[in-house]
C-alpha positions as CSV (number, residue, x, y, z in Angstrom):
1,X,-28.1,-24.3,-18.3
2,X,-28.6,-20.2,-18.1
3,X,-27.3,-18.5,-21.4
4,X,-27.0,-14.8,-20.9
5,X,-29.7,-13.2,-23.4
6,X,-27.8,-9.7,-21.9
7,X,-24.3,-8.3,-22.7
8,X,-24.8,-6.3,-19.5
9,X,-24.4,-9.3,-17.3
10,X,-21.7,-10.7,-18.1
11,X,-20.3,-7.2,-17.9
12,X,-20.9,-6.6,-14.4
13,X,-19.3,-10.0,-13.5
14,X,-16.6,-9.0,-14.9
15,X,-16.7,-5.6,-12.7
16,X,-17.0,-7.3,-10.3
17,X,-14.3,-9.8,-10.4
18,X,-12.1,-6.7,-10.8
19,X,-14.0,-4.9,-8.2
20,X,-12.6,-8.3,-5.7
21,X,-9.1,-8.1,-7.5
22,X,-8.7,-4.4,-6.9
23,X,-9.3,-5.0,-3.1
24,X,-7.0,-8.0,-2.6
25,X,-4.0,-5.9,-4.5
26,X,-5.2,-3.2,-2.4
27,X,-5.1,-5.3,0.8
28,X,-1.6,-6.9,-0.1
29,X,0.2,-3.3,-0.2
30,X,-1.4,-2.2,2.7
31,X,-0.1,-5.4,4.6
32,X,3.6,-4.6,3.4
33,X,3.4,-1.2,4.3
34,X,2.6,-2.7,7.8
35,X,5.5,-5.1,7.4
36,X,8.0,-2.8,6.6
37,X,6.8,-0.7,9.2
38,X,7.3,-3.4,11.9
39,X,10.1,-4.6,10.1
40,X,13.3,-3.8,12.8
41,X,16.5,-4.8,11.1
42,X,18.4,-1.5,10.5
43,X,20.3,-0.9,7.5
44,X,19.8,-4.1,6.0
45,X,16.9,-3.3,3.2
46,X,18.2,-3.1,0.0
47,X,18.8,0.1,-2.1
48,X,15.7,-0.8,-4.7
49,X,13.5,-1.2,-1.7
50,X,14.6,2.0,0.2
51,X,14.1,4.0,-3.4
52,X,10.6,2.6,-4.0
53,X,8.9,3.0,0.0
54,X,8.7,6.1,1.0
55,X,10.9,6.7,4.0
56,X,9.3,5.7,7.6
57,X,9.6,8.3,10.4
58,X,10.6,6.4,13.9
59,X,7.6,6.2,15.8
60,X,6.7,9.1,18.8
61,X,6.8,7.8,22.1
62,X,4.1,8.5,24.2
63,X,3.5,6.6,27.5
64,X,-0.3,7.1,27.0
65,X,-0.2,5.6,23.4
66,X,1.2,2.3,23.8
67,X,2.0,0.5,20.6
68,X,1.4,-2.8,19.4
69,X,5.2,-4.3,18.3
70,X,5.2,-6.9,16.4
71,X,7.7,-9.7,14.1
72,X,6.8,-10.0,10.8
73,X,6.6,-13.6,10.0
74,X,9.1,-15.1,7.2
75,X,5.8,-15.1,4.8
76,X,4.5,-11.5,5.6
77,X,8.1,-10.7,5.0
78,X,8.1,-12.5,1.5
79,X,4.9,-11.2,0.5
80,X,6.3,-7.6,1.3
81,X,8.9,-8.1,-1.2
82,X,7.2,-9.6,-3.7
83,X,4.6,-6.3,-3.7
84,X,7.7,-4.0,-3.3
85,X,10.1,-6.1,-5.8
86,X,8.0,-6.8,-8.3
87,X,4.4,-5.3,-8.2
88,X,5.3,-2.0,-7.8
89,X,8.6,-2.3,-10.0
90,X,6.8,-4.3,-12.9
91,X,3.0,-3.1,-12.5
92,X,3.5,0.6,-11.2
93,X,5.7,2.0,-14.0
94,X,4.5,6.0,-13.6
95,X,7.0,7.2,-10.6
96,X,3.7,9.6,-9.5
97,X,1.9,7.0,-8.9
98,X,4.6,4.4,-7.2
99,X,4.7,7.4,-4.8
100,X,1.4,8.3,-4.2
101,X,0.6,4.3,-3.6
102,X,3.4,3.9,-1.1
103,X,2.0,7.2,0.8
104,X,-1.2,6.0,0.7
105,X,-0.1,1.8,1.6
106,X,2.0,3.7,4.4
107,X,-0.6,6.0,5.9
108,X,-3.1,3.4,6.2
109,X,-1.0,0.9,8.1
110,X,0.5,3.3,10.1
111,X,-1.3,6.7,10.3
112,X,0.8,7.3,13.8
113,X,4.0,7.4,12.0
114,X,3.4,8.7,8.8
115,X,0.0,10.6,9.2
116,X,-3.0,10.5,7.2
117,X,-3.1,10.3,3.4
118,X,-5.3,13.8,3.4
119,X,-2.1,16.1,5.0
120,X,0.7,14.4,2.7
121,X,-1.6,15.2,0.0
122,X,-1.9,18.8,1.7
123,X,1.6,18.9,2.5
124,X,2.7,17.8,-1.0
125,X,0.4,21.1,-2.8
126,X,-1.9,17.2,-4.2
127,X,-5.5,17.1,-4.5
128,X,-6.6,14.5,-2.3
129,X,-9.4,13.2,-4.6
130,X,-6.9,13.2,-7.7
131,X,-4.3,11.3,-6.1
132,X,-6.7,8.9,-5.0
133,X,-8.2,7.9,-8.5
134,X,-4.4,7.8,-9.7
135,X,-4.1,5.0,-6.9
């Protein structure tokens, strides 16, 4: 058996467990961003949901961009709502950053309908680096 002589070790698992952590929460709002995005029921989301995402523009059509349309399964679906319902609701308290986190969730899953993360940041008078560290 290996007893750590060095605090510093046990430290840097620790990073890096919430190094791995950080990426999977990361991942998960990115795949409801996508969700919601391919989500095509109209005007059935509910209030709570509509105030916490960001609104989605429709998407441009453009015969030489073709997109890729897809359903949502019934899990992708509940896994959106658990990130939107209840991570961002319980976890996300500061309304700056519940918006900058939807922006960014949004603009990675779909950059061709909501653009990149760099011009809403532009757009918004943000600094790109700032809002990224309060992600």
């Amino acid at each position: 058996m290996h007893l750590s002589i060095s605090p510093f070790e046990d430290l840097s698992q620790q990073a890096a467990e919430i190094a791995d952590l950080s990426l999977v929460v990361r991942g998960r709002f990115v795949e409801a961003a996508d969700t919601m995005v391919h989500l095509d029921v109209r005007g059935v989301r509910p209030d709570r949901m509509r105030t916490l995402w960001p609104e989605v523009l429709p998407e441009p059509m453009d015969h030489a961009d073709i997109r890729v349309r897809y359903r949502p399964s019934a899990a992708a679906i509940s896994r959106a709502e658990e990130v939107l319902q209840d991570w961002l609701r319980i976890h996300v308290r500061d309304e700056e950053r519940r918006i900058l986190l939807s922006r960014w969730s949004v603009c990675l899953a779909a950059p061709y309908v909501a653009g990149s993360f760099r011009d809403f940041c532009a757009r918004t008078g943000r600094v790109r680096r700032t809002a990224e560290r309060r992600i």
